[in-house]
SEMIKE-762836 format. One record per residue (C-alpha): residue in three letters; residue number from 1; x, y, z. Coordinates in Angstrom, 2 decimals. Layout:
# SEMIKE-762836
@code: ALA, pos: NUM, x: X, y: Y, z: Z
...
END
This chain:
# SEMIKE-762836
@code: UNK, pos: 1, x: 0.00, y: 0.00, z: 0.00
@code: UNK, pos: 2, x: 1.00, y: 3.64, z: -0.88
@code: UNK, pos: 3, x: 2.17, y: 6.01, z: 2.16
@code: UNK, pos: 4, x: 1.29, y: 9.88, z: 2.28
@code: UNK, pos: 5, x: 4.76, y: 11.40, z: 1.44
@code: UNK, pos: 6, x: 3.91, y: 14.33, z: 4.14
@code: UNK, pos: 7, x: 2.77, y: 11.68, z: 7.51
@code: UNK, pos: 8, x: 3.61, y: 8.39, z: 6.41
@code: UNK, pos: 9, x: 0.01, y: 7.31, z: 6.72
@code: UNK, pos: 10, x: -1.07, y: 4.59, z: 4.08
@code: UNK, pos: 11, x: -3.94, y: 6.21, z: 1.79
@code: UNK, pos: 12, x: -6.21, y: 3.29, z: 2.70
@code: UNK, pos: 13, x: -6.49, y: 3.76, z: 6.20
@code: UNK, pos: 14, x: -9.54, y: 5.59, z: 7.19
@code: UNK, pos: 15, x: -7.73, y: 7.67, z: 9.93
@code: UNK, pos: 16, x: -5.81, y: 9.36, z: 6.68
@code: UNK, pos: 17, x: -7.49, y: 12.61, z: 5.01
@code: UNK, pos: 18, x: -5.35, y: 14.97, z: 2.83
@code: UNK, pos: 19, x: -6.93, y: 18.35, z: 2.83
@code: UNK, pos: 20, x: -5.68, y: 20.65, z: -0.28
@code: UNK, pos: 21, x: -6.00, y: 24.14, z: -0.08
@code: UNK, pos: 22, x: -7.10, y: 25.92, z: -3.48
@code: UNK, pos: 23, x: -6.70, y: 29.25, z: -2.91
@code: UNK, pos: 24, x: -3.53, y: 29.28, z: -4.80
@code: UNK, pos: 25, x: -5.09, y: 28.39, z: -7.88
@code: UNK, pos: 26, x: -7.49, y: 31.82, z: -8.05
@code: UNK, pos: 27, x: -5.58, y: 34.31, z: -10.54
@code: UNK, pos: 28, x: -4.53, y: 37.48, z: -9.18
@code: UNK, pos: 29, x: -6.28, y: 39.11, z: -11.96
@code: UNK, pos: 30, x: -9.38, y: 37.38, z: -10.07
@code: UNK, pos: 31, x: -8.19, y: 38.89, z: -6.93
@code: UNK, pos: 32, x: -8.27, y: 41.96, z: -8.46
@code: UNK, pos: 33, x: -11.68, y: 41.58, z: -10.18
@code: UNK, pos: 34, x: -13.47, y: 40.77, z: -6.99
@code: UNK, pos: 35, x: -12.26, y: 43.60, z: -5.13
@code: UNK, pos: 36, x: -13.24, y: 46.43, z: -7.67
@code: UNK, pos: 37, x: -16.30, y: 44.54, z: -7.21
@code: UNK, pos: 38, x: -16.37, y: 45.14, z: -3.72
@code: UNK, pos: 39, x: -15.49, y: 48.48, z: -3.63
@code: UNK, pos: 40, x: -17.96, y: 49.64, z: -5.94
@code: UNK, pos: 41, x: -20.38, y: 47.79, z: -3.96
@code: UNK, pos: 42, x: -19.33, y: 49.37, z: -0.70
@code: UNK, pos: 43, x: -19.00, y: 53.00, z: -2.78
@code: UNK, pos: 44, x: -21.57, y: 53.56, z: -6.07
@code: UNK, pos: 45, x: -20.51, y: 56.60, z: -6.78
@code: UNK, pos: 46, x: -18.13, y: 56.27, z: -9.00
@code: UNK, pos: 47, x: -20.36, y: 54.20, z: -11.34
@code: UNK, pos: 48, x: -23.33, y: 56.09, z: -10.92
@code: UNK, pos: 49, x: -21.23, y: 58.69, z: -12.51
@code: UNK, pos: 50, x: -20.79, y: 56.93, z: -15.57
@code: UNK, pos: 51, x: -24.43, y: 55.20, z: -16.12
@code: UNK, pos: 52, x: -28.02, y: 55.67, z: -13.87
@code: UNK, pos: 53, x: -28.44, y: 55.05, z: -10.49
@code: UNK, pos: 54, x: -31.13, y: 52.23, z: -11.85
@code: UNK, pos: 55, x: -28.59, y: 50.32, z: -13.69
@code: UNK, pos: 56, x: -25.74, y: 50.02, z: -11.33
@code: UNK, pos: 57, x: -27.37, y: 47.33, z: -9.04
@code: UNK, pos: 58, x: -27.82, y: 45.24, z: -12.28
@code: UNK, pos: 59, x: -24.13, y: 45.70, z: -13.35
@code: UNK, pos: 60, x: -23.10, y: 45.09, z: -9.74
@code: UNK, pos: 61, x: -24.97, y: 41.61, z: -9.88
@code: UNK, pos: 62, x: -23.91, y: 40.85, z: -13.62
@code: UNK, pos: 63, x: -20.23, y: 41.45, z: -11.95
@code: UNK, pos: 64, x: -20.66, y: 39.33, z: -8.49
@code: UNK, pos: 65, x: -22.24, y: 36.57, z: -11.10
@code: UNK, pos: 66, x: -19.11, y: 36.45, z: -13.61
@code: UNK, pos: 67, x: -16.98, y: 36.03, z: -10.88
@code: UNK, pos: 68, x: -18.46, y: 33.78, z: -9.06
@code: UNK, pos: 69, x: -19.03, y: 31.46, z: -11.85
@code: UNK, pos: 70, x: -14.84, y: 32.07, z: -12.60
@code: UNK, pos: 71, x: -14.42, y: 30.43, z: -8.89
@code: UNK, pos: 72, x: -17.02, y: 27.93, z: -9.48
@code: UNK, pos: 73, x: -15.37, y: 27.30, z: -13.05
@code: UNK, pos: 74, x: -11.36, y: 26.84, z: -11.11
@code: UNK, pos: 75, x: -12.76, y: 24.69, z: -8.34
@code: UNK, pos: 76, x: -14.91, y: 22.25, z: -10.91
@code: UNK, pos: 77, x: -11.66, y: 21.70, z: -12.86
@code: UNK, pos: 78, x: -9.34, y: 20.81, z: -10.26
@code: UNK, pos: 79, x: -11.51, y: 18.31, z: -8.83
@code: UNK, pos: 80, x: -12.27, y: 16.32, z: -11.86
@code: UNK, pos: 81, x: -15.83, y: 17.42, z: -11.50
@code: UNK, pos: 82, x: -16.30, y: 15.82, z: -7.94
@code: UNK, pos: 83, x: -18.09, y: 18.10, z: -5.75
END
């Protein structure tokens, strides 16, 4: 049987998990994306310059959607489409 290179632990005991943090695999550029998001979210002004007051809570959600299907999009791929 296989041993976990990092505890020794065989991979089919049941006391063994291996917990992977994906963090590292969000672009910076996503980074970036969400928090312009967030800041125009906190602070409209800027975009309520630039189109009416009606339409920014639609771009706001069209934003907040495209990057939260980006995330959902990274973490569906690394996992082989396991949830």
């Amino acid at each position: 049987m296989s041993k976990c290179g990092l505890c020794g632990e065989d991979f089919g005991s049941k006391s063994h998990m291996v917990l992977e943090c994906k963090a590292n695999m969000i672009p910076k550029a996503l980074y970036e994306k969400a928090a312009c998001w967030m800041a125009d979210n906190e602070d409209s002004c800027l975009l309520e310059e630039t189109m009416p007051k009606e339409d920014v809570d639609l771009y706001l959600l069209d934003k907040a959607d495209e990057i939260m299907s980006e995330i959902y999009d990274i973490y569906s791929q690394s996992d082989g489409g396991r949830n």
